[in-house]
Short mmCIF file of the C-alpha atoms (twelve columns), coordinates in Angstrom:
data_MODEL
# 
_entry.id   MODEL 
# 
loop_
_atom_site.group_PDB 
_atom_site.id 
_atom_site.type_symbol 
_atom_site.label_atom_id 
_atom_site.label_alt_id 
_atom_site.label_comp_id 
_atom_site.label_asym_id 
_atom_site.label_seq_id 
_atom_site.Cartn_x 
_atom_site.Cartn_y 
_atom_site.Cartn_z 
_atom_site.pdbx_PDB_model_num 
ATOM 1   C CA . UNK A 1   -4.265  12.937  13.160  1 
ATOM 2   C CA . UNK A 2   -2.231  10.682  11.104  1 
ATOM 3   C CA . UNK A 3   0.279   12.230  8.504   1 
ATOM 4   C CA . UNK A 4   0.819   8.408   7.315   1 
ATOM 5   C CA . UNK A 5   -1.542  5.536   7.167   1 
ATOM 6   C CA . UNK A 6   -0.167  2.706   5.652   1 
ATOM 7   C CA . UNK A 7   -2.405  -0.695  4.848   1 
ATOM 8   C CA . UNK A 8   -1.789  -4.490  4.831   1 
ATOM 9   C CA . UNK A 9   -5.351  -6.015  2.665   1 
ATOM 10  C CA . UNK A 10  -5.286  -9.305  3.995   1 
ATOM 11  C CA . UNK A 11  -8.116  -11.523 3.347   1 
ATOM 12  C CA . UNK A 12  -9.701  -11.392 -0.206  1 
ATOM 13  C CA . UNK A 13  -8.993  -15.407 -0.803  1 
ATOM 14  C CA . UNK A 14  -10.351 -16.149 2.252   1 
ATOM 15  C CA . UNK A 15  -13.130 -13.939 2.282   1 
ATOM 16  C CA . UNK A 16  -14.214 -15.398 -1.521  1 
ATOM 17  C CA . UNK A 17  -13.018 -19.062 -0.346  1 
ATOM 18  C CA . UNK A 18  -15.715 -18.602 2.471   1 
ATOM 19  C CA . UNK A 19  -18.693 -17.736 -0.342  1 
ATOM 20  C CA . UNK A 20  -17.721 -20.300 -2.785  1 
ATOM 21  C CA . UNK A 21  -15.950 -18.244 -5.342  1 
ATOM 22  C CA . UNK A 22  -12.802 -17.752 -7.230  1 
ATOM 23  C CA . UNK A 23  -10.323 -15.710 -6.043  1 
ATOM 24  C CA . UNK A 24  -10.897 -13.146 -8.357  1 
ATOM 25  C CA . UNK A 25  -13.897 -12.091 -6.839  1 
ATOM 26  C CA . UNK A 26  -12.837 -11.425 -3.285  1 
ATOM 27  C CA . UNK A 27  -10.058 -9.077  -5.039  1 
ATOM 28  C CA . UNK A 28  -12.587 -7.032  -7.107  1 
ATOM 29  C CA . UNK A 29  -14.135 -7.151  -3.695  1 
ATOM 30  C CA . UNK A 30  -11.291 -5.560  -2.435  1 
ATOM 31  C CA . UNK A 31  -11.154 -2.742  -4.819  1 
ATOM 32  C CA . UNK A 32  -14.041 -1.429  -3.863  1 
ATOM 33  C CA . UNK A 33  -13.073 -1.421  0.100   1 
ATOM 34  C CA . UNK A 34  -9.784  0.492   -1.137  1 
ATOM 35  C CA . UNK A 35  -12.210 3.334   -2.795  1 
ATOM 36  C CA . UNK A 36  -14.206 3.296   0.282   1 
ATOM 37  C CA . UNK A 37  -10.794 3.513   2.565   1 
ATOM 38  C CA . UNK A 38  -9.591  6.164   0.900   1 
ATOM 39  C CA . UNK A 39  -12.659 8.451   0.683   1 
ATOM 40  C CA . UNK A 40  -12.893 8.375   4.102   1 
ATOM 41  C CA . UNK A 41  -8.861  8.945   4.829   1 
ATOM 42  C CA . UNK A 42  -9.855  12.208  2.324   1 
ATOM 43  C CA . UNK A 43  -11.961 13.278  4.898   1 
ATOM 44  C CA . UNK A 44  -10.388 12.631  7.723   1 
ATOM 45  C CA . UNK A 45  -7.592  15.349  6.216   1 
ATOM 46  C CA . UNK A 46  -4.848  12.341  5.961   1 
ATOM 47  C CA . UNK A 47  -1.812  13.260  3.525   1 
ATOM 48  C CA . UNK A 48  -0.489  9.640   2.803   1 
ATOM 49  C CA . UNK A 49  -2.478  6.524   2.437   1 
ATOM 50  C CA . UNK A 50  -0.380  3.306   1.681   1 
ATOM 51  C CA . UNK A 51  -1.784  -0.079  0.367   1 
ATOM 52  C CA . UNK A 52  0.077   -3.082  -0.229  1 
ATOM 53  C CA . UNK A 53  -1.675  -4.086  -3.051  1 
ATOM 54  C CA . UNK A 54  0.826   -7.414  -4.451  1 
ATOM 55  C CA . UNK A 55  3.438   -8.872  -2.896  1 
ATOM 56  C CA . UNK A 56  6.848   -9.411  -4.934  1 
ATOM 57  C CA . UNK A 57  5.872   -13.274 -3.598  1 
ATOM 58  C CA . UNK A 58  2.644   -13.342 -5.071  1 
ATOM 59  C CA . UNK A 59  3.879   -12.573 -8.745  1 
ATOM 60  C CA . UNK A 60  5.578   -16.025 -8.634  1 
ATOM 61  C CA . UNK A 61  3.329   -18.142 -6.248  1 
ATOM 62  C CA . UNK A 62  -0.320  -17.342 -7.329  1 
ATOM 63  C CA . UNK A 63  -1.592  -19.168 -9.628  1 
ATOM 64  C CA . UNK A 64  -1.405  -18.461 -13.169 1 
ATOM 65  C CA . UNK A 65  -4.694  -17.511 -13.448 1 
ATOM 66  C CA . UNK A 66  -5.235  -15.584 -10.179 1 
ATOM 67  C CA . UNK A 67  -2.181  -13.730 -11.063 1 
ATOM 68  C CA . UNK A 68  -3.770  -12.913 -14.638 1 
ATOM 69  C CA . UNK A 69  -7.072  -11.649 -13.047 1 
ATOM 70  C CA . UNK A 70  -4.628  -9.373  -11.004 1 
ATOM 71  C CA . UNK A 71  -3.283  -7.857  -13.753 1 
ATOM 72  C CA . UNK A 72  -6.233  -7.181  -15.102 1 
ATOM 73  C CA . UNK A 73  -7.966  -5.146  -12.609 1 
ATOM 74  C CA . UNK A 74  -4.613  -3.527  -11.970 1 
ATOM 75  C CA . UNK A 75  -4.883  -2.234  -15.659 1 
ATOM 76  C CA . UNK A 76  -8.811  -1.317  -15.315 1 
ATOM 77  C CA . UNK A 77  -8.256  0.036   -11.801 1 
ATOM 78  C CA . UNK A 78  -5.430  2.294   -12.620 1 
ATOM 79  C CA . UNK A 79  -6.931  3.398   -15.642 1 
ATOM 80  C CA . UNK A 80  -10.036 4.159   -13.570 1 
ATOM 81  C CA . UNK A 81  -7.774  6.042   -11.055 1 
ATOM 82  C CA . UNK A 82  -6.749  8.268   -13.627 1 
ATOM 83  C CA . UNK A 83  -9.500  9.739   -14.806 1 
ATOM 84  C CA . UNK A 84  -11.656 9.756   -11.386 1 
ATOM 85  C CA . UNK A 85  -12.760 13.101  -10.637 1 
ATOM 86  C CA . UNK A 86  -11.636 12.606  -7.111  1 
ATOM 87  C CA . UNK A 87  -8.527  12.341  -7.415  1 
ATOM 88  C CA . UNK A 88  -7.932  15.552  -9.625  1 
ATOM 89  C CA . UNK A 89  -10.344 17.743  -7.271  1 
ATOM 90  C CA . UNK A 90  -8.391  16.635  -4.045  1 
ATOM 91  C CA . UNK A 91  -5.241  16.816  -5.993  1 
ATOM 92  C CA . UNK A 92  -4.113  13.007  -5.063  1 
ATOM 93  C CA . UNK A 93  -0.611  12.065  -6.461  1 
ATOM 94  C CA . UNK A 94  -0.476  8.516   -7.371  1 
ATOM 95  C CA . UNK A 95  2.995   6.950   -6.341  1 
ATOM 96  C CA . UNK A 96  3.575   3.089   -7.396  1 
ATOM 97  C CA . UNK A 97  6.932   1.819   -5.395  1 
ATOM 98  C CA . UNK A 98  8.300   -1.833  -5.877  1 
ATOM 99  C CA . UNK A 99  9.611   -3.520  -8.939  1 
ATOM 100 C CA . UNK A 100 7.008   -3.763  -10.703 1 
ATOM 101 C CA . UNK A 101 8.356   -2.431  -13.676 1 
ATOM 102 C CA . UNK A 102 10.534  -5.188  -13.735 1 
ATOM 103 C CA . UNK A 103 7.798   -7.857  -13.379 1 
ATOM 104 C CA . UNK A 104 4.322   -6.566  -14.113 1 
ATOM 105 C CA . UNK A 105 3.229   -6.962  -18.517 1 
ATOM 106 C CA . UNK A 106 3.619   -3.486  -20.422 1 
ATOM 107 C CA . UNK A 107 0.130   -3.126  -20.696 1 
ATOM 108 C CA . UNK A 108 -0.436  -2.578  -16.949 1 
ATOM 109 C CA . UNK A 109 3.110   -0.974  -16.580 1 
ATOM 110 C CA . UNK A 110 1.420   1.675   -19.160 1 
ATOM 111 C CA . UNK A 111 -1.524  1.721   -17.916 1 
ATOM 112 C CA . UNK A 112 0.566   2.538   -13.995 1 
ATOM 113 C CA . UNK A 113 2.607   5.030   -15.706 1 
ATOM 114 C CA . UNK A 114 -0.188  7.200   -16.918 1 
ATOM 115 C CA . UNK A 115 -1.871  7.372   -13.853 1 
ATOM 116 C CA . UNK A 116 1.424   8.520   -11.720 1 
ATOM 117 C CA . UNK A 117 1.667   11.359  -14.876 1 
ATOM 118 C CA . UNK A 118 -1.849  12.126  -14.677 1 
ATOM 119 C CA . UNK A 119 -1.039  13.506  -10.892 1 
ATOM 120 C CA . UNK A 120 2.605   14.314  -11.167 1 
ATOM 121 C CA . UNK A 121 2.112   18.045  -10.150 1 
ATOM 122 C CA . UNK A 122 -0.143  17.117  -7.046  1 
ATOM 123 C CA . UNK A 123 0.701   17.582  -3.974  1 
ATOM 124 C CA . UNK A 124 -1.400  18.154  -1.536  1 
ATOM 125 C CA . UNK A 125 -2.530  13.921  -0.778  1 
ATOM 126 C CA . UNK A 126 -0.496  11.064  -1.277  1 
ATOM 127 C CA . UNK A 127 -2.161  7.714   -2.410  1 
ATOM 128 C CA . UNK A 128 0.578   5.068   -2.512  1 
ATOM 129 C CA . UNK A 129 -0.067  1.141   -3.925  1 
ATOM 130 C CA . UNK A 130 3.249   -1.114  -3.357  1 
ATOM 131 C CA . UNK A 131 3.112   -3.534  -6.253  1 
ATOM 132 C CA . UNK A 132 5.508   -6.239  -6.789  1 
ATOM 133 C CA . UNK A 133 6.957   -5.407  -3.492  1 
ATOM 134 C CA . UNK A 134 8.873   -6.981  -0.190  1 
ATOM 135 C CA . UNK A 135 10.307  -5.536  3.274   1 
ATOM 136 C CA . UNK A 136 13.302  -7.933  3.013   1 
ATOM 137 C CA . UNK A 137 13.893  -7.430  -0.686  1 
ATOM 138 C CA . UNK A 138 13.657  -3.527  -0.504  1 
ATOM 139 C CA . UNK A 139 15.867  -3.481  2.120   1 
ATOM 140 C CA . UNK A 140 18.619  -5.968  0.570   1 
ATOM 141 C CA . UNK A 141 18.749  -3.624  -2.382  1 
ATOM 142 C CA . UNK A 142 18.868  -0.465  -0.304  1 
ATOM 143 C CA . UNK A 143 21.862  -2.663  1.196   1 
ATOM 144 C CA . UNK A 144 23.715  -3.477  -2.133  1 
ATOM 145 C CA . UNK A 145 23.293  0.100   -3.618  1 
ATOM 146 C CA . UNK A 146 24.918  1.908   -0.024  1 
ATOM 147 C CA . UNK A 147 27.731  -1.024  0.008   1 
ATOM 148 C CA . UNK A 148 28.951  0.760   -3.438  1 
ATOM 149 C CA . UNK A 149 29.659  4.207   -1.447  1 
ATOM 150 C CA . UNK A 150 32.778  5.479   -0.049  1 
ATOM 151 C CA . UNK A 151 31.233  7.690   2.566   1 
ATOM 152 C CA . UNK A 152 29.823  6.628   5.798   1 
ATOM 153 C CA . UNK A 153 26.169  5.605   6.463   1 
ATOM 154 C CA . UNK A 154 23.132  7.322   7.833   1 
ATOM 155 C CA . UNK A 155 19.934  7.079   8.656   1 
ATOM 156 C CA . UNK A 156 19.331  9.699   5.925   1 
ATOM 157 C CA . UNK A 157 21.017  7.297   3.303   1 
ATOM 158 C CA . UNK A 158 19.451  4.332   3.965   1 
ATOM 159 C CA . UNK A 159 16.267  5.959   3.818   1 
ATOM 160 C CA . UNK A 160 17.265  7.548   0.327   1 
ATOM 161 C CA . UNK A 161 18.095  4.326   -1.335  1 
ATOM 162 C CA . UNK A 162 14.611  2.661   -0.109  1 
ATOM 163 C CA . UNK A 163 11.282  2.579   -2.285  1 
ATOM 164 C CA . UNK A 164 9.766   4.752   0.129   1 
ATOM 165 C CA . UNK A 165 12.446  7.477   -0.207  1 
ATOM 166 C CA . UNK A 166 9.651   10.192  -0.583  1 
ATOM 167 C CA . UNK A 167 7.329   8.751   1.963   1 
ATOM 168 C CA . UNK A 168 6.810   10.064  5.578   1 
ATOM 169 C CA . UNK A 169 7.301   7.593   7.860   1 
ATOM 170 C CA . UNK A 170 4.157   6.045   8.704   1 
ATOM 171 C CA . UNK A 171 2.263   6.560   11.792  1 
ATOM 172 C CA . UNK A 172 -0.110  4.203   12.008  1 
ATOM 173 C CA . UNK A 173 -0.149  0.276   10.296  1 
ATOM 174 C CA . UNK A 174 -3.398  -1.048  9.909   1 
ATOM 175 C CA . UNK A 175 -3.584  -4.960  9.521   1 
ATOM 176 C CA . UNK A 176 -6.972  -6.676  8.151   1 
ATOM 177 C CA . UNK A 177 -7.790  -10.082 7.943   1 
ATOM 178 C CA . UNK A 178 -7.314  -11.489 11.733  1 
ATOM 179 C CA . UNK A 179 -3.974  -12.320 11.506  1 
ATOM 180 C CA . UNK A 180 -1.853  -10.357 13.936  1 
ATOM 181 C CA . UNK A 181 1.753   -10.162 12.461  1 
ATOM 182 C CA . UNK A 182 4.290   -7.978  9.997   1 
ATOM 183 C CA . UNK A 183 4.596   -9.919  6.512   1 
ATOM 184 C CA . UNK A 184 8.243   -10.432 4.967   1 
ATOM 185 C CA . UNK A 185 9.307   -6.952  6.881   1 
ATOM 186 C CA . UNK A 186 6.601   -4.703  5.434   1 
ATOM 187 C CA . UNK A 187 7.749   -1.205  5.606   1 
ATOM 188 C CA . UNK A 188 10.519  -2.066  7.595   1 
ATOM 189 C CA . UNK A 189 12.433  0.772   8.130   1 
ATOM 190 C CA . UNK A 190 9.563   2.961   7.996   1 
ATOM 191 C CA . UNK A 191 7.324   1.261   10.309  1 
ATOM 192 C CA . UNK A 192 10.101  1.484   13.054  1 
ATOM 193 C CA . UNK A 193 7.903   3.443   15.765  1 
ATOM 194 C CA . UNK A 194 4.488   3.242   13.857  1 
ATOM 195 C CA . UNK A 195 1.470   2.282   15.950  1 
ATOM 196 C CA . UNK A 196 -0.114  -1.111  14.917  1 
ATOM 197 C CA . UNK A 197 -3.699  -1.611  14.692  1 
ATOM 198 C CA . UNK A 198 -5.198  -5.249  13.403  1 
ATOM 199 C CA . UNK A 199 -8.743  -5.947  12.563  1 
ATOM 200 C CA . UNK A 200 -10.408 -9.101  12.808  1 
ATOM 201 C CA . UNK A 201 -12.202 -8.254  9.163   1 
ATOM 202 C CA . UNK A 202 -11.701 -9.560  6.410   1 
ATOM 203 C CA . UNK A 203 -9.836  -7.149  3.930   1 
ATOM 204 C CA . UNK A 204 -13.217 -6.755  1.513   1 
ATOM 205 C CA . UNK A 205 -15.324 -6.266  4.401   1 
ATOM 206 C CA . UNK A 206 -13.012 -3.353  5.680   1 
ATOM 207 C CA . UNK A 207 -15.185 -0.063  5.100   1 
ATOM 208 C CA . UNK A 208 -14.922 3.299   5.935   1 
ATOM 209 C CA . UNK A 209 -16.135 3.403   9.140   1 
ATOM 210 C CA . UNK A 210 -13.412 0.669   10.099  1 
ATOM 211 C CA . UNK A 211 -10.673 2.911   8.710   1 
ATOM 212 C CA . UNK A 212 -11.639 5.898   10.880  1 
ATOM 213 C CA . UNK A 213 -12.327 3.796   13.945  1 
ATOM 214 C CA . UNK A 214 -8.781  2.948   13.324  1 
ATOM 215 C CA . UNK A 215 -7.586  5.957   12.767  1 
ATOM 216 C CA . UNK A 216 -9.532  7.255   16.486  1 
ATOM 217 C CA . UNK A 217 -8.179  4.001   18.028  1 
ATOM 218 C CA . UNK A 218 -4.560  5.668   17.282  1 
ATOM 219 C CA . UNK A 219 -5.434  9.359   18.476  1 
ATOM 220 C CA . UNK A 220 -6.550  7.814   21.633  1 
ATOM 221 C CA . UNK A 221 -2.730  6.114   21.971  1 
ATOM 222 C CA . UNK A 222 -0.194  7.683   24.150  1 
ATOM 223 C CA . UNK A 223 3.195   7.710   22.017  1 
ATOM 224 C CA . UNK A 224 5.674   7.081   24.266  1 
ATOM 225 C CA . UNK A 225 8.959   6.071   21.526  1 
ATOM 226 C CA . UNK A 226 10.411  3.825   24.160  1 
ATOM 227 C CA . UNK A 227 10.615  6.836   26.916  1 
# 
């Protein structure tokens, strides 16, 4: 099993573009195939789920109002998160990585920031949302900040000046939406040996069942890591 599944949602747009509707929609779409994707990786016994939920690109090349719908289920979403029974009974520690502190309105920065307290002294699952976030700019930072030492660098420090410092590496990248490939270095450094696994679904019509055929589609693998 797993220790770290880490998700790319590609294809709400696309999947309300197809039925005629804003954009909006196929994102509140979404959300509901990220509670369904996560109930089932609770099951399955799976410490660390990962979703990429905005893209540091997004924040400036969305449109103004897509972007505004965004932040509002963001602040509805994480609010919900917090209270969910769930969450508290499986003890679930939220973890938000990415800058959006630096991008994202107070009110949904607030609204983040409760829900990561809420869980603070969980431990035993892992449920991580990347917001505001980019392979190539975490890595360029990680960069910047290790240029300032005097010591020599390691694996170990590059992986301690990353978002991710706290995250497993992940085991298995799951890619909806039909489009086979690794946006702007997702994960990067922590995806080095992960298993890839790419579904032809749209992102909103990505259920439970899809996630744990995944996840048996990657027991099934023989891990080699290049021997």
């Amino acid at each position: 099993m797993p220790e770290h599944v880490a998700v790319v949602m590609d294809g709400n747009r696309r999947w309300a573009k197809s039925r005629s509707l804003e954009p909006f929609k196929g994102h509140e779409k979404g959300e509901e195939a990220i509670e369904e994707v996560l109930e089932k990786s609770l099951d399955l016994g799976i410490r660390h789920t990962t979703f990429w939920a905005l893209s540091l690109d997004n924040v400036d090349k969305r449109s103004k109002e897509e972007v505004e719908s965004l932040m509002d289920l963001f602040y509805e979403n994480f609010e919900k998160i917090r209270k969910d029974d769930r969450i508290h009974e499986n003890e679930v520690k939220i973890n938000v990585l990415g800058r959006w502190k630096e991008v994202l309105p107070k009110k949904v920065v607030g609204s983040i920031e409760r829900a990561i307290e809420a869980t603070e002294n969980y431990s035993k699952y892992h449920l991580n949302f990347l917001v505001a976030y980019s392979g190539k700019d975490e890595m360029l930072r990680a960069i910047k900040n290790i240029s300032e030492r005097k010591d020599g660098v390691t694996a170990d420090i590059v992986k301690e000046n990353l978002f991710t410092s706290e995250l497993p590496k992940v085991d298995l990248m799951i890619r909806t939406g039909g489009d086979p490939h690794n946006s702007t270095g997702f994960m990067m450094w922590d995806t080095a040996d992960s298993q890839y696994y790419f579904s032809d679904k749209l992102w909103p019509e990505f259920g439970g069942k899809d996630f744990e055929k995944a996840v048996d589609d990657y027991r099934n693998r023989e891990r080699r890591f290049g021997k």
